[in-house]
C-alpha positions in Angstrom: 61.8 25.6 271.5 64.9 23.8 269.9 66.8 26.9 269.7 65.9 27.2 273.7 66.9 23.6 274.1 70.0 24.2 272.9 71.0 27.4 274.9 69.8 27.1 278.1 71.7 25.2 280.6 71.3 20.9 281.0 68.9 21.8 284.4 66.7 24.3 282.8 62.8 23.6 282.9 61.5 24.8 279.5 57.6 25.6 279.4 55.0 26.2 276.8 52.1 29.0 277.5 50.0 28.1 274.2 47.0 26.8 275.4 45.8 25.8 271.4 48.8 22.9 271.2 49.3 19.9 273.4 52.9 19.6 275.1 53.0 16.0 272.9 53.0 18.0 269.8 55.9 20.1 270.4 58.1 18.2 272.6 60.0 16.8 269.7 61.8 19.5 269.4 63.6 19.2 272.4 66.4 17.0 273.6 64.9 17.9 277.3 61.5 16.4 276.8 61.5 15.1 280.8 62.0 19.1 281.4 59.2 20.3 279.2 55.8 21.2 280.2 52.7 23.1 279.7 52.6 26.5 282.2 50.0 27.8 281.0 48.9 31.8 282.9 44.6 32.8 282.7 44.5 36.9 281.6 46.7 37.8 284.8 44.7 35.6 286.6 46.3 33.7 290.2 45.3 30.5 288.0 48.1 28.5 286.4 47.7 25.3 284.7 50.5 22.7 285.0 50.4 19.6 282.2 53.3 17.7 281.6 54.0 15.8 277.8 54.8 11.9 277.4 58.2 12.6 278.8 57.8 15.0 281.3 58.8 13.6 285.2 56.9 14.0 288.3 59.7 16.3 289.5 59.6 18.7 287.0 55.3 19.2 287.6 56.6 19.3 291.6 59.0 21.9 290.8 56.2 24.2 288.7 53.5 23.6 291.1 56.1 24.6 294.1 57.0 28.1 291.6 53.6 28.8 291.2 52.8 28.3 294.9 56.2 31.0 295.8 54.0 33.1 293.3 51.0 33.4 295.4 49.3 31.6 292.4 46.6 28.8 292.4 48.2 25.8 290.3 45.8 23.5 288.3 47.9 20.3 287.8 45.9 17.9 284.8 45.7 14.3 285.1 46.1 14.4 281.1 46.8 16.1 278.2 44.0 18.3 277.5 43.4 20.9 274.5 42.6 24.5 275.9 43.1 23.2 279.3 39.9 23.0 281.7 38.9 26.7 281.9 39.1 27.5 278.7 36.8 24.5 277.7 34.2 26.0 280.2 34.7 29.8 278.9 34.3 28.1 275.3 31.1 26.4 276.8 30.1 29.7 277.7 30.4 32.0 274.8 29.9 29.5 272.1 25.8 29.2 274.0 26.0 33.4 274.0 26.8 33.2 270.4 24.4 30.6 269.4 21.5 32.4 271.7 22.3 35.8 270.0 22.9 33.7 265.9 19.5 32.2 266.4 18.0 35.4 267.8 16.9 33.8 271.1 18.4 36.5 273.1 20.2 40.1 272.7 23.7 40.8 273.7 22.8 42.9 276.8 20.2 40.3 278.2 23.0 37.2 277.6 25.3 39.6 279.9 22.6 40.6 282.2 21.7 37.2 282.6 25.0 36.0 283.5 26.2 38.7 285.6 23.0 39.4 288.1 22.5 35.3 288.6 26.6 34.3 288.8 27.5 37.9 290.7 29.9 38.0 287.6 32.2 41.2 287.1 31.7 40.5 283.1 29.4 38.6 280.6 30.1 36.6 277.5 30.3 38.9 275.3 32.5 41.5 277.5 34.8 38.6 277.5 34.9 37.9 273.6 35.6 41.5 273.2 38.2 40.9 276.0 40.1 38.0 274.2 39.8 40.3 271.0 36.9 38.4 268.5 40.0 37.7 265.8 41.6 35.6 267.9 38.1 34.1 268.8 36.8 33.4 265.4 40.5 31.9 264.6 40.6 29.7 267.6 36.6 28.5 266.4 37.8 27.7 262.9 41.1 25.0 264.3 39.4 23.3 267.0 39.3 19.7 266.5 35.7 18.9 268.7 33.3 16.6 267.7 30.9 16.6 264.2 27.8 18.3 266.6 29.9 20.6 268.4 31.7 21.8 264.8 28.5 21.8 263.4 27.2 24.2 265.8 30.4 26.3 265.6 29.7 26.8 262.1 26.3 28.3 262.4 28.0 31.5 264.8 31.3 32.0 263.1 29.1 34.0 260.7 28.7 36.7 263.4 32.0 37.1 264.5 33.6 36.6 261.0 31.0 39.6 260.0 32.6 41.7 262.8 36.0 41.0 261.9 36.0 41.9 258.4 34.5 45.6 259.6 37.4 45.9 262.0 35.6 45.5 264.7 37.8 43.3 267.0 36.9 43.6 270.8 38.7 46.1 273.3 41.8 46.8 271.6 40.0 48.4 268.6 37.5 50.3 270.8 34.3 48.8 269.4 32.9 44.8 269.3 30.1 43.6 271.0 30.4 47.4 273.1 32.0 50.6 272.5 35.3 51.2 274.2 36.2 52.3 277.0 32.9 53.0 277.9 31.3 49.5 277.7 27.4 49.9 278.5 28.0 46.7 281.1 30.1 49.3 283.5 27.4 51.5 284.0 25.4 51.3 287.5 21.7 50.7 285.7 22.9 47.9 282.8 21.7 45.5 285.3 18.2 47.0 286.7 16.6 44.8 283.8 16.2 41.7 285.4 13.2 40.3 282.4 14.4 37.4 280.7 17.3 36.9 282.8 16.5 33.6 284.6 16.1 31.4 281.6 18.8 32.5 279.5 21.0 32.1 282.6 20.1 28.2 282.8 20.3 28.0 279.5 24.4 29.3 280.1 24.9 28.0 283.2 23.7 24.4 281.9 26.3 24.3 279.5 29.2 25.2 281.7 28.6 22.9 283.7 27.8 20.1 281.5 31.4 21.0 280.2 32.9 20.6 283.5 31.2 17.3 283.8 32.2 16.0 280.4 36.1 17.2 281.4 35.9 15.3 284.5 34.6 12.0 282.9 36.9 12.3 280.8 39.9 12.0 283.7 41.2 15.4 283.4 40.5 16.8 286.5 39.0 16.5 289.5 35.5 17.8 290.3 36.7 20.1 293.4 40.1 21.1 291.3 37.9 22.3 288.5 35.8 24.1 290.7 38.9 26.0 292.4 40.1 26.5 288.8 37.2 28.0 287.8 36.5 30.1 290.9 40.0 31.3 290.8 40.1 32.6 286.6 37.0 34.0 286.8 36.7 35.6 290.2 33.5 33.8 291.0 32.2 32.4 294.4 31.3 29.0 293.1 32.0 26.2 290.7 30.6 24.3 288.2 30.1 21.5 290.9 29.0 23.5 293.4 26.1 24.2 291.3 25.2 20.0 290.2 25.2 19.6 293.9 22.4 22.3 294.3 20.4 21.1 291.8 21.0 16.9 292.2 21.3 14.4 290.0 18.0 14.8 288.9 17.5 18.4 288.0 20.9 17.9 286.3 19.4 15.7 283.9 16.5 18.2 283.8 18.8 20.9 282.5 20.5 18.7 280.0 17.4 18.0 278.5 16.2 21.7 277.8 19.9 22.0 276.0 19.2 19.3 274.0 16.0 20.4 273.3 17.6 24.0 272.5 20.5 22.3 270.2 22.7 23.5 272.4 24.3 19.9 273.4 24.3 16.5 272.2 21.9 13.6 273.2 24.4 11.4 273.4 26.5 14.0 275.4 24.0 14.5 277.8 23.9 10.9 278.6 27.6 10.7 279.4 27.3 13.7 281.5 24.1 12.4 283.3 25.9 8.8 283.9 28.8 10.3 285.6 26.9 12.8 288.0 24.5 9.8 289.0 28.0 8.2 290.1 29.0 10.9 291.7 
């Protein structure tokens, strides 16, 4: 970045696509810092996510929402600074419940995907996506993230799984065999979903979590409830958002829901509170 800072021209808008630092911890490497900002892209995805740093102007967000617009892209600009920006926290939701379903041996890798594919009309499951974003990358992501002491705990007891994968090579798509056998994954084939047994409960045990991410992120001030819906419709290819869904269920299903993930370790109590408190609000 201070090698770019130095070459490109005074009016140049320099941007960050690492979605594992904040803008604030790289900015001081550049002279430029009101021109410096998070653009960060979603797997070739329309979804773009625009975060400026503690210097960063208004103008230089208007200027990358405006490019991504001219792209045909859906822009995603954050209230705040926020690490792995708002979908990645909800695909982290996701697969860290998969993980901790299959770790615990609650559920098998083809009901997990079953369950989230036939109830969310979803082109791919959990694990189809950790084999997607390559399970190295995954497990290495798990070990640096700076969450809180529940949520690290829990990380701890499914790194196991993916760190046992890893060592035996076996590293998602681009090595041909993870969680599936490449290219050939079982989860293309026209009868992996026909099994519908055991689907509906492991399903609100994954959808509960998502969601109780996307509440968490908006309580926090990160984004709004309707721009993380878009977000998330728009990465993922889905007809609804996490919001979409709290409004199906109300406020007190919601709390319902958090409940059995607590009960299931999957969430904090103290979590589940927060998230309850702001959807009562909402």
């Amino acid at each position: 970045h201070a090698l770019f800072d130095r070459l490109c021209g005074p009016s140049t808008i320099l941007t960050t696509n690492t979605s594992s630092m904040l803008v604030s911890e790289i900015e001081g490497a550049v002279e430029r810092g009101e021109r410096f900002a998070a653009l960060h892209s979603h797997l070739g995805s329309p979804l773009y996510d625009i975060v400026g740093g503690p210097r960063t102007t208004p103008e230089t967000v208007d200027v990358l929402r405006r490019f991504v617009e001219s792209l045909g892209g859906v822009p995603l600009v954050l209230r705040r600074e926020y690490r792995g920006y708002v979908v990645n926290g909800l695909i982290g939701a996701l697969t860290r419940t998969a993980l901790q379903l299959l770790a615990r041996g609650d559920a098998t890798v083809p009901l997990v995907d079953r369950a989230w594919m036939l109830h969310r009309s979803a082109p791919i499951g959990p694990f189809g996506l950790l084999d997607l974003f390559g399970l190295d990358v995954v497990a290495d992501n798990m070990r640096n993230a700076t969450d809180s002491v529940d949520q690290a705990a829990r990380r701890s007891k499914v790194l196991p799984v993916l760190s046992d994968m890893v060592d035996a090579g076996n590293l998602g798509m681009k090595t041909g065999s993870g969680f599936y056998r490449y290219p050939d994954a079982a989860y293309h084939r026209p009868d992996f979903l026909d099994d519908r047994t055991g689907t509906e409960a492991i399903h609100r045990l994954l959808v509960g979590a998502v969601i109780h991410r996307a509440v968490l992120i908006a309580a926090d001030g990160v984004a709004d409830p309707d721009d993380i819906d878009r977000a998330w419709q728009a990465a993922m290819g889905l007809d609804s958002g996490p919001f979409d869904v709290v409004r199906e269920l109300g406020s007190d299903e919601f709390r319902e829901v958090s409940r059995e993930l607590v009960v299931s370790d999957l969430i904090a109590a103290t979590e589940a509170e927060r998230a309850g408190d702001y959807v009562d609000d909402l």
